[in-house]
N, C-alpha and C positions, 0 to 999 in steps of 0.2 A: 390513438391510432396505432400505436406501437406495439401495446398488448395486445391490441383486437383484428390486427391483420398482418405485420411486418415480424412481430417473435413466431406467431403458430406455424408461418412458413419456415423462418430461420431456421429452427427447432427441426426443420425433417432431414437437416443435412447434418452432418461431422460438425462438431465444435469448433475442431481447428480450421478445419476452412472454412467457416462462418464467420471463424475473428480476423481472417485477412481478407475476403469478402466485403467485410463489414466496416473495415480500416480503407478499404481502397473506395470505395461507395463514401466515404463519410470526406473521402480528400477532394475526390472529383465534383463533389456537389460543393465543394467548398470552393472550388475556385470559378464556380457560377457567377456570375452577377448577383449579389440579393439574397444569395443564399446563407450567407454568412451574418449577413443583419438578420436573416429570418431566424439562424438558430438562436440568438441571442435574443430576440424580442418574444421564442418562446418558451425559453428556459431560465434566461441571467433574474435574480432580484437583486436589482440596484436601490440599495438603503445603506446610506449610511452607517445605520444601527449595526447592521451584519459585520461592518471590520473589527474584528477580533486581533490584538497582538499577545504573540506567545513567543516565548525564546526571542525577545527582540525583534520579530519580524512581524509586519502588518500587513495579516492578510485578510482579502476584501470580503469573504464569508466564511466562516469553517467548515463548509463542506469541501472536501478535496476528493480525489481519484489516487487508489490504491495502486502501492507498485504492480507489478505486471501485467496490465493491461497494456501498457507503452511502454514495455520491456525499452528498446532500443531509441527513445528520443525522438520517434516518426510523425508524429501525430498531435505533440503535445500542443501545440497553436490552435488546430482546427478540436481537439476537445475542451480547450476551455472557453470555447464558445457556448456548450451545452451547461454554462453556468456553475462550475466549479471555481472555488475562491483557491486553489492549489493543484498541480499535477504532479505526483512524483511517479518519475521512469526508474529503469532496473528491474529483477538486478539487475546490476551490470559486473561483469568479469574481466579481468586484466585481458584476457584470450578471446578470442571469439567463441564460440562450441555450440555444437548442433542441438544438444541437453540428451532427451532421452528418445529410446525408440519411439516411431508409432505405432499404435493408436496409443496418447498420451494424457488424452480429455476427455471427458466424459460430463454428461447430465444427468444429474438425480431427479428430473420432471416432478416426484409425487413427493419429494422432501426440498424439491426448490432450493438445489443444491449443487455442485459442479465439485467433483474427484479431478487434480490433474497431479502429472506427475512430469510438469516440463522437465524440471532438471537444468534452472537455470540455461534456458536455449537464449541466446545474442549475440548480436556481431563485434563485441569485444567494446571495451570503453572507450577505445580512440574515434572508433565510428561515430559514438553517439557524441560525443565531442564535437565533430565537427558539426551535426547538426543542432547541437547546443547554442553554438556561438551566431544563429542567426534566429534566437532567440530577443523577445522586444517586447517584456513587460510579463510574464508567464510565471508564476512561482513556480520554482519548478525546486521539488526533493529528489536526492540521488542516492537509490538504492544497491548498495556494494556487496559483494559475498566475491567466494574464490573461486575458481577455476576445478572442476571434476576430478581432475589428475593431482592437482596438489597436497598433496598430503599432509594433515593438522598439525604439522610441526611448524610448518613453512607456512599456512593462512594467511600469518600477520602481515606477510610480504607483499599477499596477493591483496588485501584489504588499505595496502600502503599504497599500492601502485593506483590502485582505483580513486582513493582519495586523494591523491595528487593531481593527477589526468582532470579531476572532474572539480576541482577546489573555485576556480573562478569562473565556473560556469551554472554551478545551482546551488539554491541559498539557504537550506540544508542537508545532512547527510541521514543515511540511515542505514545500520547495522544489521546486517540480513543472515543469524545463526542458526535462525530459527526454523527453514525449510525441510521438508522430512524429503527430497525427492531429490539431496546431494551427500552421499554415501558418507556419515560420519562427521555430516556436520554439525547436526545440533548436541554433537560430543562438546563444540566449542561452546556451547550455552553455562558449563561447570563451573564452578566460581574460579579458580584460577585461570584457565587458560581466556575467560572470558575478560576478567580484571585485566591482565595485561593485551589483550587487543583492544579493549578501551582505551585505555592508560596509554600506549604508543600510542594510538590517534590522536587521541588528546593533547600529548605535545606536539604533536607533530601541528595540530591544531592550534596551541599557545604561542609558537614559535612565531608564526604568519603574523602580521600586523593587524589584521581583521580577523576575528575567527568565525568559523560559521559550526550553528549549530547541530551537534550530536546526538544522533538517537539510537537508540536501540531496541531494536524487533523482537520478542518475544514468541513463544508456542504457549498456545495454550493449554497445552498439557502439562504445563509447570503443576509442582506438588506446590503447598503454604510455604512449605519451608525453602525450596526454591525459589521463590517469588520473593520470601525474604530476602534469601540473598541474593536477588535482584537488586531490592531497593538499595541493600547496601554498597553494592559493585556502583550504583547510580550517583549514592552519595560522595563515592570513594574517590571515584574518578571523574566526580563533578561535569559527566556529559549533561546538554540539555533535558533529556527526558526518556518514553519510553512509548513504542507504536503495542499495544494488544487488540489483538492480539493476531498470529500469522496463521496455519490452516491448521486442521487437528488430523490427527491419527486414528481418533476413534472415529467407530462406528456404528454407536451404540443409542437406540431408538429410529432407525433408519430403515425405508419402508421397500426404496427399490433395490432391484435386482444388480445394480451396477457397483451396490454396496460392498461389493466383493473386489475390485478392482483397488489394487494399491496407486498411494497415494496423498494429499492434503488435501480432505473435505473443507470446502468452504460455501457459503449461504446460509441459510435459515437454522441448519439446526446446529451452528455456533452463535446465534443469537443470544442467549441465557448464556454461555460460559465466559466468554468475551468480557459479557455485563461484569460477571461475578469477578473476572481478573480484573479490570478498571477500577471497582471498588473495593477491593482488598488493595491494589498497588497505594491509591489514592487515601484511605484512612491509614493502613498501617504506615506509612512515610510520612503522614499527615501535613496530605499534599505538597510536600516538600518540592516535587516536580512536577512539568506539565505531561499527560498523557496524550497519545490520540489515540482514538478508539475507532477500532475497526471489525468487524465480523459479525456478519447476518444480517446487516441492515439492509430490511426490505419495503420499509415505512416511514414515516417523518416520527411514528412513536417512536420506534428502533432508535432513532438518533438522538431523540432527545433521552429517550433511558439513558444511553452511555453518556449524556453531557451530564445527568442529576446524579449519575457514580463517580463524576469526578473526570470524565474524560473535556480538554478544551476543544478539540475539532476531530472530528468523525473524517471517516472515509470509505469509500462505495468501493465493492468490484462486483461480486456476484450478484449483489441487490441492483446494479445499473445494467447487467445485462438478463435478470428476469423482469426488472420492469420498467427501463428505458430512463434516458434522459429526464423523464418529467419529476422522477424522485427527487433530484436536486433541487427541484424547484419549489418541491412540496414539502422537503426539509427546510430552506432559507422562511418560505412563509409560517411554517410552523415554530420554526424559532420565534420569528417574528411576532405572531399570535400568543406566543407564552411569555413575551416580556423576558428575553433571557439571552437578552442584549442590551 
């Protein structure tokens, strides 16, 4: 129903306001009667088999929800109803900030793809804080990066204040350097200044009695030899792992006209690069850590490719809003079908 009458309409209006349309539509129906067991009786697969533990945490399928779709912590209840075993919000910012002008979104229709250039837009980490804490059983990952204004001397401060604010409200973190659509920051991706913002979180994370675990976001546009010293920063500073991959900058094999709009391409045609950074991080480290694998998934093959490169749990953004909720459910059964549980 989704692809065949509910997207070809969405589709004739603004991106942007189709995703707050689409958020306010998705809360209202949720507080129906019946409507909440209906999304779950057509989405969740409840099997055993599907719980997967990584980094210490057992979550109930590895299919998850990519950060910013739920930038701000609004939604995250009423979407793991549509069968996601994880949600992680963010980013999230020390600050509030409106991100970037509009128009800021964009659809690639004929490459099945969406350019945006939010610019990290949210109402600041204390916000989503409070709608954290009425949170009752939701995995929930917390996406951090800085603030537009702060200047990459000062990042570590802004990446300090966020993990703090957000430490006993979600039950992993993730390192977000890797955005092209915040002026100079995927500068912090360099093995130096990236080792030490690991490494401060990291104590700051050792310190605590519980520690929860570490990741860190990735571009796909890494070179071999940066990816190398990826794995090494990873080994270095002993975080849990590594999200691949975040949107790309290229533009290259791309059919529409919107191609031209700056930006992070993400959908379909990061499918193959994605792959090939999952399995390069995962042989060269030789598996040393766990991945999630993100970008292009538009299929249950999509998903399981990145699990047989080495990724443990996959995550949807662009692939859930060209082809709706039912993906999820087409991924858990196709896991399920492959014995790879």
């Amino acid at each position: 129903m989704y692809k065949l009458i509910l997207r070809p309409i969405l589709f004739w209006f603004d991106p942007e306001k189709v995703h707050y349309f689409t958020f306010s539509l998705i809360r209202t129906l949720s507080k129906i009667p019946g409507f909440t067991s209906l999304f779950k009786s057509l989405y969740e697969v409840n099997d055993k088999r599907l719980e997967t533990e990584v980094f210490g945490l057992k979550f109930k399928n590895p299919v998850g929800l990519a950060a910013g779709f739920d930038k701000d912590a609004k939604l995250y209840k009423e979407l793991s109803n549509f069968g996601f075993g994880f949600i992680e919000i963010g980013t999230l910012t020390p600050k509030g900030q409106e991100g970037n002008p509009k128009k800021r979104l964009f659809r690639l229709k004929e490459d099945q793809a969406i350019v945006n250039r939010m610019g990290f837009n949210n109402g600041g980490v204390k916000e989503a804080v409070e709608r954290l804490k009425q949170n009752n059983g939701v995995l929930i990952g917390g996406n951090i990066g800085k603030n537009k204004l702060t200047p990459n001397e000062d990042a570590v401060k802004d990446y300090e204040i966020c993990f703090d604010a957000l430490y006993d409200f979600v039950d992993y973190f993730v390192v977000n350097v890797s955005s092209p659509n915040t002026p100079n920051l995927r500068a912090l991706q360099d093995k130096e200044p990236l080792t030490q913002l690991l490494q401060t979180l990291q104590d700051k994370n050792l310190a605590r009695p519980k520690q929860k675990p570490i990741l860190l976001k990735i571009a796909p546009d890494l070179t071999n030899e940066q990816l190398l010293d990826i794995i090494d920063i990873v080994n270095q500073t002993k975080i849990a792992g590594v999200i691949a991959t975040n949107t790309t900058i290229s533009r290259e094999g791309l059919k529409s006209i919107n191609k031209i709009e700056m930006g992070g391409l993400s959908g379909k045609p990061l499918t193959k690069r994605s792959t090939e950074v999952i399995r390069f991080l995962s042989e060269k480290s030789n598996k040393s850590f766990p991945i999630i694998g993100v970008g292009g998934i538009h299929t249950a093959e999509d998903a399981i490719e990145k699990l047989e490169a080495g990724a443990s749990l996959v995550q949807l953004y662009t692939g859930f809003i060209y082809e709706g909720p039912a993906l999820v459910k087409a991924i858990n059964q196709k896991i399920l079908k492959e014995k790879r549980v």
